[in-house]
Every structure is written in C-alpha cells, then in structure tokens.
C-alpha positions in Angstrom: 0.0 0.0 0.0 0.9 3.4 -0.2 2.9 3.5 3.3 5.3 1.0 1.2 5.5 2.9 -1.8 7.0 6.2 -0.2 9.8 4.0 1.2 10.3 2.7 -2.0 10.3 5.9 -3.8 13.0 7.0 -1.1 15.3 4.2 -2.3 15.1 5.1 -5.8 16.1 8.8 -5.3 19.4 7.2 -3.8 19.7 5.1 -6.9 21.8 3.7 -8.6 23.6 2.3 -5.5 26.1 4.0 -3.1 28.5 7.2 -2.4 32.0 7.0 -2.2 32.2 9.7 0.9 29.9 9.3 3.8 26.9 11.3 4.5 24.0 11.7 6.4 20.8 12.7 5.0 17.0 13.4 6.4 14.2 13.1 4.6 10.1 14.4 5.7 7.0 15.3 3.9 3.1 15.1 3.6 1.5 11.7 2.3 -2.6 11.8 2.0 -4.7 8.5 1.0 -8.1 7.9 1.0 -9.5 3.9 0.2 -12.5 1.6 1.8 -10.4 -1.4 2.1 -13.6 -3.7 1.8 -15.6 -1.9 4.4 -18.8 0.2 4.3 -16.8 3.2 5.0 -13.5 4.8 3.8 -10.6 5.7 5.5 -8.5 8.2 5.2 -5.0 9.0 6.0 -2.7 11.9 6.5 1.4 10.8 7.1 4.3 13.0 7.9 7.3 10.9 8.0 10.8 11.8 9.2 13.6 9.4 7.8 17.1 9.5 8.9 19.9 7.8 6.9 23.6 7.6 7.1 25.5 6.3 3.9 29.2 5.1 3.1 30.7 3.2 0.5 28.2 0.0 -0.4 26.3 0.5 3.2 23.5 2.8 4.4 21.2 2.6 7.1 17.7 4.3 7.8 15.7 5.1 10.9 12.2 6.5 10.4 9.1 7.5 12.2 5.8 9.1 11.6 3.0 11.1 13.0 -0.6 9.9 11.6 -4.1 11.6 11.7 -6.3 8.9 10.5 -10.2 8.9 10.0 -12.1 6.0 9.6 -13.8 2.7 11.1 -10.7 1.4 12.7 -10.8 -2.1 11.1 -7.5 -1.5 8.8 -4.4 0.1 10.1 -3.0 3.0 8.3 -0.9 0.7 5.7 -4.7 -1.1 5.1 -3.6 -4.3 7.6 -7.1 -6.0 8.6 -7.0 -5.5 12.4 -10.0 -7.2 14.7 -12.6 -4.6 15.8 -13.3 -1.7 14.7 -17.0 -0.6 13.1 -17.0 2.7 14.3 -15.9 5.7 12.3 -13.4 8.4 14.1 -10.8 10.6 13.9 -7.4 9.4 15.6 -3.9 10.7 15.9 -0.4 9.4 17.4 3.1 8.3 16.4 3.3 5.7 13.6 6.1 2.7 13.7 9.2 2.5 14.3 11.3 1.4 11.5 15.4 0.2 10.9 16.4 -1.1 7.5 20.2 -1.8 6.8 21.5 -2.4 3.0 24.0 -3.5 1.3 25.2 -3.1 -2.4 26.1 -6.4 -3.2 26.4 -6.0 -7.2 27.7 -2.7 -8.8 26.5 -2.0 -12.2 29.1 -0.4 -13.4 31.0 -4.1 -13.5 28.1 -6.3 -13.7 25.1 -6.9 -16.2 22.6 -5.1 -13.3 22.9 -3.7 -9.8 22.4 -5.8 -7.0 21.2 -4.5 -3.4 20.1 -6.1 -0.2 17.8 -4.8 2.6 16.6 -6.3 5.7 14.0 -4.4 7.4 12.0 -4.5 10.6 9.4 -2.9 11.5 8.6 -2.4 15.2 5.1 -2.2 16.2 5.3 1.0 18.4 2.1 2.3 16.9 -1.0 2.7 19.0 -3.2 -0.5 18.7 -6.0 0.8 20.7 -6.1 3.9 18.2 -6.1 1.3 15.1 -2.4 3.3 14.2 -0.9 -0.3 13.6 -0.8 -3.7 14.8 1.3 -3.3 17.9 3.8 -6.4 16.5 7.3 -6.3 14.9 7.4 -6.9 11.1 10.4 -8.0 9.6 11.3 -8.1 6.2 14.1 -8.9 3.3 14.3 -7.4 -0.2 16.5 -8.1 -3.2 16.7 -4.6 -5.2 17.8 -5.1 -9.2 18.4 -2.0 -11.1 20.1 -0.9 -14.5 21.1 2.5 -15.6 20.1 2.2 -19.7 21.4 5.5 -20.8 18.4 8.3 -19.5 16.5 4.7 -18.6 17.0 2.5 -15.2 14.5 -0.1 -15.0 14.7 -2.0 -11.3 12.5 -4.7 -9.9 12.1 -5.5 -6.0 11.2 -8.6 -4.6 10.6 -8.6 -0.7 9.2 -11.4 1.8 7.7 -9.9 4.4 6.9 -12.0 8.3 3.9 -10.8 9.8 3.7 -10.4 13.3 0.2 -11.5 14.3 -1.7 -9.2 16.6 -4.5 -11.1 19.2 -7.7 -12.2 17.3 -6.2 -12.6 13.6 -3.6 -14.9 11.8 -1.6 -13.2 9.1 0.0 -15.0 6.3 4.0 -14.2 5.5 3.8 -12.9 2.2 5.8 -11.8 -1.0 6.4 -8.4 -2.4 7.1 -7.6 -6.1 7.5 -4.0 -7.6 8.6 -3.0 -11.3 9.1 0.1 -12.5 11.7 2.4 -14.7 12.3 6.0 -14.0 13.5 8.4 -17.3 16.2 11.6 -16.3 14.8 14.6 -18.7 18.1 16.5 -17.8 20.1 16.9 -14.6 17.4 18.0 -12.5 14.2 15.9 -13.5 13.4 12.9 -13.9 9.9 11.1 -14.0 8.9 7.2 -13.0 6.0 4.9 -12.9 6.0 1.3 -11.1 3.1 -1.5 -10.1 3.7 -3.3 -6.8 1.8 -6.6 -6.2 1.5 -8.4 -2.6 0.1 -11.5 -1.4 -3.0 -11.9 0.2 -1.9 -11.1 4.2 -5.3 -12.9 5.1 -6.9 -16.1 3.8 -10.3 -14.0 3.3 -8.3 -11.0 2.1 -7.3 -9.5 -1.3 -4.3 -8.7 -3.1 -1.9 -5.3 -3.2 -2.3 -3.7 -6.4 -1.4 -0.3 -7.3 0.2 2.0 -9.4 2.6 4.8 -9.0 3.4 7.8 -11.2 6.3 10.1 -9.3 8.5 13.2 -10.2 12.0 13.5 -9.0 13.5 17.3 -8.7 17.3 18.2 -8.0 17.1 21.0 -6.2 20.9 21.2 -5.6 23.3 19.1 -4.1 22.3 19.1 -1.3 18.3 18.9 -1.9 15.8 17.3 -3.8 12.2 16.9 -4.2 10.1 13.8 -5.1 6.0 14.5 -6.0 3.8 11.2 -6.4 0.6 9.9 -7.0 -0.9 6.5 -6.7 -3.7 4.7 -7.5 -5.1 1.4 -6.5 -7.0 -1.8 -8.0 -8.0 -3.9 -4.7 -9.4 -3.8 -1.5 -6.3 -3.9 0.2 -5.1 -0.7 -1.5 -6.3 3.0 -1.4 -8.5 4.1 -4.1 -6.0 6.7 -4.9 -3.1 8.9 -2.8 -0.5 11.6 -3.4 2.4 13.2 -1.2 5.3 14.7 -1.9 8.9 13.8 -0.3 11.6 16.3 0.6 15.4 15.2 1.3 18.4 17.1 2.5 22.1 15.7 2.4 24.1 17.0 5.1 
C-alpha cells in the first residue's frame, strides 16, 4: 500500500547504489490516501514521515518515524492491515512505527550486467493498537533490489518477503512483495517514473496489493531534492487513490 511505496520511492532517489564519501541525510514530507479497504466506509489518512539515513561506501542505514491523523472505522491500520474490531468511524492521531532497514550493495552496475542491493528491514510495532495506528507487533522483512542504468533509462525490480507479526484475534500469512518500474532523467534535475507493486493476500479471506505509482524526482541542488507522487489502486487492500510529496536534505 501506499505506506510501502513512499519507502520505496526514497530508495530510488538514492539510486543507482552507493556514495563514495559518507553522508547523512533526512528526509520528511506530507502523504494523503483515501480507500474503503472492503468496508462500508473509507478511511482516510494523512502521514508525515521523518527518515534519517547515514550512507558510506556500499552500506546505508535508515531510521524513520511518523505522525498519523487517520479517519475511519478502525478495522484496517494505516498501511490497510485487517486488524480485529473496529466498526466505528473516528478521527485518531499518534506516532506511527518504528522502522530500521540496513543495505548492502552487493552488485555494482558499473561491472556487472545489473545492480544488485540487499535490505533487511523490521518494522517495530510502536504504533497505537488501541487507536487502530498499527498492529502493535514487529514486522520483519528482506528485499532483493535489481536495477540498470540504460542511458536516461533505469529499469529495477524489487522482490521482498515480508513475516507478519500476528496481533490477538487474527492470523496473518508471511507474504511476497514484487515491484517494477523504470524511471527516465529529462536532464540533470528531473526525472519522472512509474511502477506497479503486487503483494500477497496477508489474510486467507483478504485481497491482493495492487497499485500504481506515477512520481516526479526534482534536484534542487546538491544538497536537496524533491520527489512529487501519486498512486492509484485496484483492490481492496489498496487505497482508491493517494499523493504526497517527499523532501530530502544531504548534510
């Protein structure tokens, strides 16, 4: 769901791959989604993340938190997760989860046929539970990022296995990400994208990710740049449709 796509949109402004001189960069901004989720009544979301990372050589790591306002019946989390409950619409606001991912470049692709990165990722389940803010369990997850720089072209594909930590009241499945995409530089400052990302059913009575994303990447300078996106979604488990915008600054 959308939650996913942001973080994915924030690897792709640091591709292809890694810095030769260390750095530390912060990235925050304003995400909105709006989707029913398979209930009677919608629920809508407004995100401000705050991501840390710290990069050197073929290594970075990223911290990030959120804050949420959410409206809605409380039977999904913000990222669409069935949770039990719920029924009732209202209008809820707190500190989203905590998250640490770690990568590594394992393939360069200036000397191999594509770029290679790994990710491990968990997800800690500091969110409020009783406010329907998340599940209030630890997530952990590992993706395999391929990419290729073709001349103003670089295609990439991710594939990510996610282990679902289940909350009292509901069993969810481990399940399989898959995202593909290309972004297109116009020049040195802009550059445009579109991907689809699929998941697995995380419930046995539940439905498939399925959504689209159109994004805009702008160099501001060196030192800051601005990503603008949109998404739209074909399931139950997605939104109906969402848009944010991202701004990071290297230190």
């Amino acid at each position: 769901m959308i939650r996913s796509t942001v973080v994915a949109i924030l690897l792709l402004i640091g591709h292809p791959a890694f810095a030769a001189d260390p750095h530390l960069s912060l990235t925050t901004g304003l995400d909105y989604s709006i989707g029913d989720y398979g209930t009677p009544d919608d629920t809508e979301t407004w995100f401000l993340p705050l991501n840390l990372k710290y990069q050197s050589g073929h290594y970075s790591f990223k911290l990030g938190m959120s804050y949420l306002f959410v409206r809605g019946p409380q039977s999904v989390t913000p990222d669409g997760d069935p949770i039990p409950g719920g029924g009732v619409v209202k209008t809820t606001h707190g500190f989203g989860d905590v998250t640490a991912a770690f990568t590594v470049e394992v393939l360069d692709e200036r000397n191999y046929p594509f770029g290679l990165d790994l990710t491990g990722k968990i997800k800690f389940g500091t969110a409020s539970e009783d406010k329907a803010l998340g599940t209030g369990e630890n997530d952990y997850t590992l993706q395999a990022s391929f990419y290729k720089p073709m001349g103003a072209w670089m295609p990439y594909l991710d594939v990510a296995h996610r282990w679902k930590g289940d909350p009292p009241g509901i069993d969810y499945q481990n399940v399989w990400y898959v995202t593909a995409g290309s972004s297109y530089r116009i020049n040195k400052a802009w550059s445009l994208g579109a991907d689809y990302a699929w998941r697995e059913k995380l419930t046995s009575g539940g439905d498939e990710i399925s959504e689209a994303t159109l994004y805009a990447n702008y160099k501001i300078n060196d030192h800051n740049k601005l990503n603008l996106y949109g998404v739209a979604g074909f399931s139950d488990a997605s939104p109906d449709w969402g848009l944010g915008f991202m701004t990071t600054h290297s230190f």
